[in-house]
C-alpha positions, 0 to 999 in steps of 0.5 A, spaced: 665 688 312 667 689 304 666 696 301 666 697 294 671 701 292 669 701 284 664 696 282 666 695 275 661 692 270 657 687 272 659 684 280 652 682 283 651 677 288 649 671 286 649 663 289 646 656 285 640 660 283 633 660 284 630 653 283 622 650 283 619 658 281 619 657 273 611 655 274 610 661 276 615 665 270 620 666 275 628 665 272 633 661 275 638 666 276 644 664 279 652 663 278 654 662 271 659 657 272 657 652 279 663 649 279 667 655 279 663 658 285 662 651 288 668 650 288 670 658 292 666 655 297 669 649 298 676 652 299 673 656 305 669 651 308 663 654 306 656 650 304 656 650 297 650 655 296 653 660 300 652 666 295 659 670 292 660 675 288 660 674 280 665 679 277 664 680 269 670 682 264 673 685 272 676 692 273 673 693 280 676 694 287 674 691 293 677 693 301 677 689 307 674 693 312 676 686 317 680 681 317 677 674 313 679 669 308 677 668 301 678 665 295 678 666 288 676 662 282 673 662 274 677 667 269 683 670 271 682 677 271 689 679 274 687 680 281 691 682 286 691 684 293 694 691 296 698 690 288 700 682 290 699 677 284 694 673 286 693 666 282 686 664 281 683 657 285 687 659 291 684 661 297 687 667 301 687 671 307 686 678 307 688 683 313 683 689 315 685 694 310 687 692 304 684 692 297 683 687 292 683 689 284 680 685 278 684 688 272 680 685 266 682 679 260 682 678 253 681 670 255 676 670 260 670 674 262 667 671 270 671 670 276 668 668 283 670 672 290 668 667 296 668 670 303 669 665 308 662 664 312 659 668 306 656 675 307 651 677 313 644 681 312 642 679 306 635 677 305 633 670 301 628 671 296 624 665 294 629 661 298 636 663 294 640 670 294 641 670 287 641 677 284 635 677 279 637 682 274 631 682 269 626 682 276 630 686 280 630 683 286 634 678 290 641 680 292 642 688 293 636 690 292 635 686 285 642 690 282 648 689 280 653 693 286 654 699 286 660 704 288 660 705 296 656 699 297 658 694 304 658 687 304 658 685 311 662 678 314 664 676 320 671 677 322 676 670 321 683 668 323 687 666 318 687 659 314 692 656 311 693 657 303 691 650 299 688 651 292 685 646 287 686 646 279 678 646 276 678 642 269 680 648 264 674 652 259 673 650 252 670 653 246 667 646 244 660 645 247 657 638 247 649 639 245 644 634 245 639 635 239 632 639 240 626 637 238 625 642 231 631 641 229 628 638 222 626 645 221 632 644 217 635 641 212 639 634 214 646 639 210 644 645 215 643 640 221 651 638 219 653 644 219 651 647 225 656 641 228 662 643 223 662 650 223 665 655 228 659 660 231 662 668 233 659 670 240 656 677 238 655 683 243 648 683 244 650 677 249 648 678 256 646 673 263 640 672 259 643 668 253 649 668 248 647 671 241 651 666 236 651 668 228 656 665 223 656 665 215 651 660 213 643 662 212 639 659 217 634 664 217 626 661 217 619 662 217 617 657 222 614 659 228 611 653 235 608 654 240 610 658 246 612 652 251 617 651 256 625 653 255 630 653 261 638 655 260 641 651 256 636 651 251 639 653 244 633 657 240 634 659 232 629 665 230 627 667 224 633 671 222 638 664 223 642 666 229 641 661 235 640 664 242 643 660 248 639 662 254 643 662 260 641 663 268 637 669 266 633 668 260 625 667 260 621 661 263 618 660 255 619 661 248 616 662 241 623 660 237 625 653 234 629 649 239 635 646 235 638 643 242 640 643 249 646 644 251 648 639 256 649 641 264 655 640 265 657 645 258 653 650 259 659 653 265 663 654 259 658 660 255 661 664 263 668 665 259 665 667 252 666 674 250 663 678 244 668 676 238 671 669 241 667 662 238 666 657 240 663 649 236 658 644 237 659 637 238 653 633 239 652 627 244 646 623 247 643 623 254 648 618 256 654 622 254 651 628 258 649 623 264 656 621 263 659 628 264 654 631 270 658 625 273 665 627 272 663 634 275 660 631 281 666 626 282 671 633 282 667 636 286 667 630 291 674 629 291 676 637 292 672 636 299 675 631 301 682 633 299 680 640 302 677 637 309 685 632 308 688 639 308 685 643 314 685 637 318 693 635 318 694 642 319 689 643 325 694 636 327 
């Protein structure tokens, strides 16, 4: 089993989300980055979905009551096992009793921990394990994990080490334009793609905050209708909300964009006082980009089964 020694900030369980509920005002939850995650799960021969730990800003420790293999991916949060270094995007093996700390980073903000075989005893809820902070249920017990918690998994001998290269984060973030972005005038609408956008701390799993120096501020007001993550909401004091994995089912706000599937991974990294820039692209381009993601994802599996299957030889 896996005890947390110190559960830091935010470590909560989570796989790829909740899906097929938001008829019935039920988030999505789920992984910030599922490449990251996908990835961890992959390097163990995992299915895909098995659920991992997602660690905000680090400053944990975990202890490995048995031995298994894990694998580390996301942010680099200076994690170690028993005061080794350990690089991010490999996987490991880890000997009953030792330890595994997360420092913290000024660069990134998630990492994923994936044990191989996943975690026993836990209980899906409406057909994921995903932690529902907001809801509080799914998970442990629908909250973030605690000092003294324990995480079962089974016992497994060691694997050799392989790793894999994720494509890097970025600060520029690829949008497709939303439905009331003439709310706006067409020099506002330009200059939401030519202008740096702080990410402010009230940030959270729910959705980014964004503010910069021009006056988007409105008086506009829709009906509520359906929003999902990705979606970028502009209230009436002009600072846009980004919803992520946690966010509401419907919203009341303008909808100046959408992020695109395979960016939204990059608001996982991005802490209160880093920025980051729109570009917009078409549904081609994003089309194009979801693509490429599950092409990586593709070749890393092979690549992987490859490698176990010449050292198995």
């Amino acid at each position: 089993m896996l005890t947390i020694l110190k559960s830091g900030i935010q470590a909560c369980i989570q796989d790829l989300g909740r899906e097929g509920f938001r008829h019935l005002g039920v988030s999505q939850s789920g992984v910030l980055d599922p490449l990251a995650a996908k990835s961890a799960n992959i390097l163990l021969n995992n299915q895909q979905e098995t659920p991992v730990i997602e660690i905000t800003v680090g400053l944990c420790q975990f202890k490995f009551e048995k031995p298994t293999n894990f694998a580390i991916t996301g942010a680099d949060l200076g994690a170690k096992l028993s005061g080794q270094q350990l690089a991010v995007g490999w996987r490991y093996h880890a000997n009953q009793g030792d330890t595994l700390t997360f420092a913290t980073s000024k660069t990134g903000l998630r990492a994923y921990l994936a044990i191989q075989n996943g975690f026993s005893k836990l209980s899906p809820v409406m057909n994921s394990y995903s932690t529902d902070l907001q809801a509080e249920f799914g998970g442990t017990n629908g909250k973030p994990l605690n000092d003294g918690d324990v995480l079962e998994y089974e016992t497994n001998t060691a694997l050799s080490s392989i790793g894999a290269a994720l494509p890097e984060y970025t600060d520029t973030i690829r949008v497709i334009v939303g439905p009331h972005i003439d709310i706006m005038s067409k020099d506002k609408q330009q200059s939401l793609f030519e202008q740096n956008w702080g990410v402010l701390p009230q940030s959270n799993r729910m959705g980014v905050r964004l503010s910069s120096k021009t006056d988007f501020t409105h008086n506009i007001s829709i009906a509520s209708q359906g929003v999902c993550p990705g979606t970028v909401q502009l209230p009436p004091n002009g600072d846009p909300i980004v919803l992520l994995n946690d966010s509401q089912t419907t919203g009341g706000y303008p909808i100046i964009g959408q992020v695109i599937e395979a960016d939204l991974r990059q608001f996982s990294q991005l802490g209160a006082g880093q920025t980051c820039k729109f570009l917009a692209v078409d549904r081609t381009q994003a089309l194009q980009a979801k693509t490429q993601q599950l092409q990586h994802i593709a070749q890393l599996e092979i690549a992987v089964q490859h490698h176990n299957k010449k050292k198995h030889d």
